[in-house]
Backbone as CSV, one residue per row, in Angstrom:
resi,resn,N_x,N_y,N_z,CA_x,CA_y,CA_z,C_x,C_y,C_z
1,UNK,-16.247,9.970,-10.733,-15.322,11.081,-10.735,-15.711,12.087,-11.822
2,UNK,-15.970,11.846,-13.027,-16.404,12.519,-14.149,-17.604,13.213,-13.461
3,UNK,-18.126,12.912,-13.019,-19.785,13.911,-11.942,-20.164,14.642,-10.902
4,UNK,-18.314,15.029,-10.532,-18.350,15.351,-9.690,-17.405,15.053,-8.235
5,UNK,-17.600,13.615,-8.112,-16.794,12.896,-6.976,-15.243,13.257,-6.715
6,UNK,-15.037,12.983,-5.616,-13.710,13.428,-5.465,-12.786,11.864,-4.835
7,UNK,-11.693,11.612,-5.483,-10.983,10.708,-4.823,-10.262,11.161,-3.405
8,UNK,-10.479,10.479,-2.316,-9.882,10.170,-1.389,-8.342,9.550,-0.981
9,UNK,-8.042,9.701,0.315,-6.903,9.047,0.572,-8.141,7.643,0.577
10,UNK,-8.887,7.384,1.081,-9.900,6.159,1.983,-9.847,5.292,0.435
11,UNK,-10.198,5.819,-0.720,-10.020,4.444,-1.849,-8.558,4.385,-2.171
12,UNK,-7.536,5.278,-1.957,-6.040,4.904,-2.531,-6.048,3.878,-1.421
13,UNK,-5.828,4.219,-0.232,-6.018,2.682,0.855,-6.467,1.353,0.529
14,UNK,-8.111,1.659,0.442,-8.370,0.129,-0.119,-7.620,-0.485,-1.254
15,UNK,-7.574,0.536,-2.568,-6.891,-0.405,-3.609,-5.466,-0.475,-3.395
16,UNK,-4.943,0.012,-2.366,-3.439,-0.591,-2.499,-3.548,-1.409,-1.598
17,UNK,-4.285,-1.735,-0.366,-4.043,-3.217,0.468,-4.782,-4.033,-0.716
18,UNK,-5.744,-3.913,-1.599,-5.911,-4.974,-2.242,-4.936,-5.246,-3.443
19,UNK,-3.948,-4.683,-3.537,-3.425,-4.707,-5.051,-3.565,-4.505,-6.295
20,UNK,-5.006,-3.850,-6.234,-5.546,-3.286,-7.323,-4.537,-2.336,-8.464
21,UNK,-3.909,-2.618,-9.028,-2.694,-2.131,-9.361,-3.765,-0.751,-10.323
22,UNK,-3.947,-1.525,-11.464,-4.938,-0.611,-12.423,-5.896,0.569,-11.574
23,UNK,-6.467,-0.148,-10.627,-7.285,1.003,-10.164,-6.363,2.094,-9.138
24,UNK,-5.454,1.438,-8.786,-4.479,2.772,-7.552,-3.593,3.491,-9.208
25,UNK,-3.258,2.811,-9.953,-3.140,4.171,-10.899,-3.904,5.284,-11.411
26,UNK,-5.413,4.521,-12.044,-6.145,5.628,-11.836,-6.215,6.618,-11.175
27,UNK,-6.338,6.069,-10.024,-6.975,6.907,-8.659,-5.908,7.918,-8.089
28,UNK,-4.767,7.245,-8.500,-3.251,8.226,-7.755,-3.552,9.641,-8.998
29,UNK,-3.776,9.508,-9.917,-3.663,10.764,-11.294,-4.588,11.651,-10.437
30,UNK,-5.869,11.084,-10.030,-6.706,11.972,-9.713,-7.079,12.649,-8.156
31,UNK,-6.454,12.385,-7.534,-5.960,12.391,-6.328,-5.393,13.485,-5.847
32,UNK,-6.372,14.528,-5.498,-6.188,16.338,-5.120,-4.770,16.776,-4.385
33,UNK,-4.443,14.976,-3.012,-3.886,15.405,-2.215,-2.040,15.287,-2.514
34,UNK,-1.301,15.624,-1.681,0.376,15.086,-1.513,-0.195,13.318,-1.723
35,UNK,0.348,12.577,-2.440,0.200,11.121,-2.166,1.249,10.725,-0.808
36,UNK,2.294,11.186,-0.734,3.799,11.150,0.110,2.749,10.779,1.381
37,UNK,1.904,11.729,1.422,1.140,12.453,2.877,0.514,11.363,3.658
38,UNK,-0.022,10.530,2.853,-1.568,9.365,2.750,-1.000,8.721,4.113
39,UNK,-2.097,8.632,4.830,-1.481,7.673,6.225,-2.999,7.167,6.543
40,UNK,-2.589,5.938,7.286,-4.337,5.257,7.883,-4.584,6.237,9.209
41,UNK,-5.679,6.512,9.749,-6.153,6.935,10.566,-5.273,6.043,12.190
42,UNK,-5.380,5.256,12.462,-5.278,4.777,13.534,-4.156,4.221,13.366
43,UNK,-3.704,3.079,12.236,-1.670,2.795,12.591,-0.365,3.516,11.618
44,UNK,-1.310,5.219,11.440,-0.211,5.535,10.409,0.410,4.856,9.651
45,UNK,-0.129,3.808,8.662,0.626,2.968,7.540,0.622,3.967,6.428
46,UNK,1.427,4.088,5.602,1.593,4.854,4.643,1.209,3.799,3.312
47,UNK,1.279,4.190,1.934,0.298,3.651,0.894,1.270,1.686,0.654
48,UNK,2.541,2.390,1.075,3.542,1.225,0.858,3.668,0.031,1.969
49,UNK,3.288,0.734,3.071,2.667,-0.500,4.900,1.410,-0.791,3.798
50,UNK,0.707,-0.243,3.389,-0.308,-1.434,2.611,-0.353,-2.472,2.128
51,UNK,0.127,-2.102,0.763,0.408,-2.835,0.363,2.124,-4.583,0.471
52,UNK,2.423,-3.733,1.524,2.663,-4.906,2.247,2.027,-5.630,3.198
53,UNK,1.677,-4.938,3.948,0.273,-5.760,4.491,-0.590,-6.311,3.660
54,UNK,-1.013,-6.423,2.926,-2.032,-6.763,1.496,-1.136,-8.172,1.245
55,UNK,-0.050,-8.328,0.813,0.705,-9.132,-0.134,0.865,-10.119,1.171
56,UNK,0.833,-9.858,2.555,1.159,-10.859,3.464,-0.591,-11.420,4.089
57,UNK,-1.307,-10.714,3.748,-2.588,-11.237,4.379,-3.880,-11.526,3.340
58,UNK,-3.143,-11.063,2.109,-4.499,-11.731,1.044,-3.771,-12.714,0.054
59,UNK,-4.412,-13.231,-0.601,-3.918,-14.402,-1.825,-3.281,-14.022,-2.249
60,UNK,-2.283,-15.608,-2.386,-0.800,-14.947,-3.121,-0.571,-15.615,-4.161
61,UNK,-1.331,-15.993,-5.351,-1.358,-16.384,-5.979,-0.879,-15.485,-7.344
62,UNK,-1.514,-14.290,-7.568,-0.777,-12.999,-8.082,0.488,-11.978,-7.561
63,UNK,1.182,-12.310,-6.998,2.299,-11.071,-5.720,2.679,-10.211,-7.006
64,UNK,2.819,-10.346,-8.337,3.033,-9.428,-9.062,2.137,-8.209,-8.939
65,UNK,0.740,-7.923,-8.830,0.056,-7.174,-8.872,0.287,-5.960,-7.420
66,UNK,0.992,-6.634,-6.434,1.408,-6.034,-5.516,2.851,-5.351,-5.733
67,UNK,3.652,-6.130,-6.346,5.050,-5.487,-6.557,4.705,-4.339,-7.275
68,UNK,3.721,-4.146,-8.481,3.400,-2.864,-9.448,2.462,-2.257,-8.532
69,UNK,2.152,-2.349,-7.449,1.575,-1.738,-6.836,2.392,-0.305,-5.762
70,UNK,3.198,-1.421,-5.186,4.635,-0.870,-4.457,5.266,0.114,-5.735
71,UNK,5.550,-0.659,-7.226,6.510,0.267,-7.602,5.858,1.592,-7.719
72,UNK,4.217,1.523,-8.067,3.440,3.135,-8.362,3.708,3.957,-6.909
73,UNK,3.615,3.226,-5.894,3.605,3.633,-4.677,5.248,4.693,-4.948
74,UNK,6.324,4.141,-5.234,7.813,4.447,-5.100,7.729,5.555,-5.802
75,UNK,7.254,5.514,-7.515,7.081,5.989,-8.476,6.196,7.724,-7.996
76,UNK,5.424,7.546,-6.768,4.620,8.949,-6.541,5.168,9.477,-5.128
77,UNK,6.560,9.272,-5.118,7.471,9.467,-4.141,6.827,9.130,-2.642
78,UNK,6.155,7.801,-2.408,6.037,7.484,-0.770,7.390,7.034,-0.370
79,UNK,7.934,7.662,1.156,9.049,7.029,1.411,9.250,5.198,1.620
80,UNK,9.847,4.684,1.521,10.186,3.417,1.836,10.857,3.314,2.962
81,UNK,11.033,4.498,3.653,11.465,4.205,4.952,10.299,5.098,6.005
82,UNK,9.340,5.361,5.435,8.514,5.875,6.712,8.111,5.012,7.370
83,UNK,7.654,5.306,8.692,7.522,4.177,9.878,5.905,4.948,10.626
84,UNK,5.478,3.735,10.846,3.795,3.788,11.405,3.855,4.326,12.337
85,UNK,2.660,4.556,13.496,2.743,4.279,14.522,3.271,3.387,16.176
86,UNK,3.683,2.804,15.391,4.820,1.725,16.212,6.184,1.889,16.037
87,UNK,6.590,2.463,15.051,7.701,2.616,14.698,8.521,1.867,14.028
88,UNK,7.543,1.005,12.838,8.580,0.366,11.894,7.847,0.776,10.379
89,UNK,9.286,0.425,9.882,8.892,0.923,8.018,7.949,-0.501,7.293
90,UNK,7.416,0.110,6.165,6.942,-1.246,5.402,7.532,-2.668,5.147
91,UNK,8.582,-2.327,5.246,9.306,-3.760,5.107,9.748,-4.645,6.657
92,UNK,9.757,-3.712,7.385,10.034,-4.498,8.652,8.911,-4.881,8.974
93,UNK,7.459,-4.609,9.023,6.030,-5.110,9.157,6.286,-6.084,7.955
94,UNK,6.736,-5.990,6.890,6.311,-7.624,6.328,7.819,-8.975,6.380
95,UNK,8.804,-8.599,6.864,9.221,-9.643,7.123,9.499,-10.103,8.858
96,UNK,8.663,-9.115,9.857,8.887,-9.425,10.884,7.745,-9.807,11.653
97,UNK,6.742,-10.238,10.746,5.510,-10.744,10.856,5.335,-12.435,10.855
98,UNK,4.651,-13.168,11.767,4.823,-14.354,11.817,4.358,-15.103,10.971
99,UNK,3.849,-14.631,10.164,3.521,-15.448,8.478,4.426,-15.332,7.616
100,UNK,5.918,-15.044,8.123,6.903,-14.654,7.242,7.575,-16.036,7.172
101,UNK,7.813,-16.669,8.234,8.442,-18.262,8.185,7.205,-18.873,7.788
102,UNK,6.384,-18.864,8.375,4.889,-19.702,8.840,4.308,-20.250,7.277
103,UNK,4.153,-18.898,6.126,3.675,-18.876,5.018,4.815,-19.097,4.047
104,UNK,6.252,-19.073,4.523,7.433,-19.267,3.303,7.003,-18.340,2.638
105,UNK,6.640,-17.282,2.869,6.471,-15.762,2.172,7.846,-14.978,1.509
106,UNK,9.473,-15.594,2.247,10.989,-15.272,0.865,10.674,-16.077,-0.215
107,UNK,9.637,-16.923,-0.194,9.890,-17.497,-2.053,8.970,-16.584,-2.958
């Protein structure tokens, strides 16, 4: 970034399905665009469908790094009620997902 580079929506994506908490702060400061705006190409998930998707399909051995992930997400005004392409918000994709009983993912 210092040389030139420009941050993308395409790395706020990756580091918020991974939980990269430290690096989606970075990256949100420097970040030309609306963050609100950020959507995936093909299922309109917004930065917060990420990182719920992230917290239900990668190791959960850290879920803190995802909750500070969500809160930066809240914190750079993404709605918590925007809805994908299918028509549900971040939270209805992670508790209406079948790894929600399957994984005991309420503890």
């Amino acid at each position: 970034v210092t040389q030139g580079s420009k941050v993308t929506s395409h790395e706020l994506v990756l580091v918020a399905f991974g939980g990269f908490v430290e690096s989606l702060d970075v990256l949100l400061q420097l970040y030309p665009g609306r963050v609100p705006d950020i959507r995936t190409d093909g299922g309109k998930h917004s930065l917060l469908h990420l990182v719920c998707i992230g917290i239900r399909n990668l190791e959960r051995d850290t879920p803190e790094r995802y909750l500070k992930c969500a809160e930066l997400a809240l914190a750079w005004n993404v709605p918590v009620d925007d809805l994908d392409a299918r028509g549900r918000s971040c939270l209805q994709h992670y508790v209406g997902h079948p790894h929600w009983v399957e994984r005991n993912l309420e503890s």
